[in-house]
C-alpha positions in Angstrom: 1.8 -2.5 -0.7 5.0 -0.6 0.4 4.8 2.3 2.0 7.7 4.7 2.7 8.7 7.8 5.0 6.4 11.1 3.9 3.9 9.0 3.0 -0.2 9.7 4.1 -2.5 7.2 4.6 -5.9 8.3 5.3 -8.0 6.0 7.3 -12.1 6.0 7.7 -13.5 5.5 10.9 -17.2 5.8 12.2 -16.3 9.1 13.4 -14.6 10.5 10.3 -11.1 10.8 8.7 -8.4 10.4 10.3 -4.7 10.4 8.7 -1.1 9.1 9.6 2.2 10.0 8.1 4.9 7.0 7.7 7.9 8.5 9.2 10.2 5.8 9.6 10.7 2.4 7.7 12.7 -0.3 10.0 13.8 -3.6 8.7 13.3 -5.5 11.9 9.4 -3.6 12.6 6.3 -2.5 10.6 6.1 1.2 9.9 6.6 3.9 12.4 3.6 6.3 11.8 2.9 9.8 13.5 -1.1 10.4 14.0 -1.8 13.5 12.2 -4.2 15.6 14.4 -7.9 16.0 14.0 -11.1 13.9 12.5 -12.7 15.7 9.4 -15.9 14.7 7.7 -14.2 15.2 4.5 -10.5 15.0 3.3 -8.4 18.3 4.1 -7.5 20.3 0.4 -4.2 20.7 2.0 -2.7 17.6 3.2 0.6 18.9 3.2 -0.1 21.7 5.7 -1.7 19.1 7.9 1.6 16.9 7.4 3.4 20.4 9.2 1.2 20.0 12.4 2.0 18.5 15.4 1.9 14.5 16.1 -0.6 13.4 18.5 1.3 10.4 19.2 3.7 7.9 17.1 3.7 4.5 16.8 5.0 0.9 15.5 1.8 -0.3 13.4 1.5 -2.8 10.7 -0.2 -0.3 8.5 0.6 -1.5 5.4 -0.4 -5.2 6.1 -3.9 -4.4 7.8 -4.8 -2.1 4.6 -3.9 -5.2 1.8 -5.5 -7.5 4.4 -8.6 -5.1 4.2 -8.6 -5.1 7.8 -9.5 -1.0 7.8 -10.7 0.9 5.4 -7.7 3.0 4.5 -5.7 4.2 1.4 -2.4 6.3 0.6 -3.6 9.9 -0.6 -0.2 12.2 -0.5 3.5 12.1 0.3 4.7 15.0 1.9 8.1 15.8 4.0 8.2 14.8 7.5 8.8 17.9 9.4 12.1 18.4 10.9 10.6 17.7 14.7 10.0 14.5 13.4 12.9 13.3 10.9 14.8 11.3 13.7 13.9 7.9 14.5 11.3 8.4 17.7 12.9 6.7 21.3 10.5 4.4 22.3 10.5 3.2 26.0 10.8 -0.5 27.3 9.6 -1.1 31.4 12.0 -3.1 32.8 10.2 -4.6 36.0 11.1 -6.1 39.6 10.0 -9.1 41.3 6.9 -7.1 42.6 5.9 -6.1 39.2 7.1 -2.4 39.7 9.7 -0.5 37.1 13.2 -1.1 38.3 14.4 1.3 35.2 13.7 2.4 31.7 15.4 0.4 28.3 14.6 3.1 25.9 15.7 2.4 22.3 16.2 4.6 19.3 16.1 2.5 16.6 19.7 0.9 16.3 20.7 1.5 20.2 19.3 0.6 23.9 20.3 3.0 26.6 18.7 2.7 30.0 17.0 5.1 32.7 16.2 4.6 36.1 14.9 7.8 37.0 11.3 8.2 35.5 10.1 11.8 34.8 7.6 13.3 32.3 10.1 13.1 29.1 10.2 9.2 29.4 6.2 8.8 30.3 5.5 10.8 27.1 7.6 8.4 24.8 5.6 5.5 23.0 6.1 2.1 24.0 8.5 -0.1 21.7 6.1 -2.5 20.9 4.0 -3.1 17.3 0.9 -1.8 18.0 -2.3 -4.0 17.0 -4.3 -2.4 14.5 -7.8 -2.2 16.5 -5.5 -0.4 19.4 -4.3 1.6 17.5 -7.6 2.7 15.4 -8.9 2.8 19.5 -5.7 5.7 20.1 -6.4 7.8 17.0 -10.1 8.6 18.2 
């Protein structure tokens, strides 16, 4: 299975349906994937509209994988646009740590370039972590 930018996977949970939109597609990473907000009992009639609405979060999962390795329960349903807010490659953050274990500064990486930080503020604490996500954290983070 291959799945590309626009594309929504619809994944069921105990608690309902939950659905993702691939926004990116990186040689070197699984797919980047935006959490589409809510959980419905039954699938939306207008997946598009719900593929306009904010992101709760994004992330680097290997969605495609866990679904041919039947690892969820989870199937492609639509393609739609990703919305403008979200066509650019997310910045993902890196800590980069002291001796002591604190964060010395911020690597924070865009997809084809690192750039650092070393003052920490709101903006970088909201950006997702640059790591591949594991599929049972992130079915844990879409709840």
């Amino acid at each position: 299975m291959k799945l590309v930018p626009g594309d929504i996977v619809e994944i069921e949970k105990d608690s309902g349906l939950c659905y993702v939109q691939v926004t990116h597609d990186h040689p070197s990473y699984p797919e980047v994937v935006r959490s589409l907000p809510g959980i419905f009992a039954a699938r939306p009639q207008d997946l598009g509209k719900l593929a306009r609405s904010d992101s709760r979060f994004s992330a680097m999962v290997p969605l495609a994988a866990a679904i041919e390795g039947r690892k969820i329960s989870a199937s492609l349903v639509s393609n739609a646009p990703v919305p403008e807010a979200y066509a650019a490659f997310p910045t993902f953050r890196v800590p980069i740590r002291d001796r002591q274990g604190d964060i010395a500064y911020w690597w924070l990486w865009d997809g084809s370039g690192l750039r650092y930080e070393i003052e920490s503020d709101e903006t970088i604490a909201d950006l997702p972590l640059r790591e591949v996500m594991t599929i049972n954290a992130f079915l844990e983070k879409l709840d």
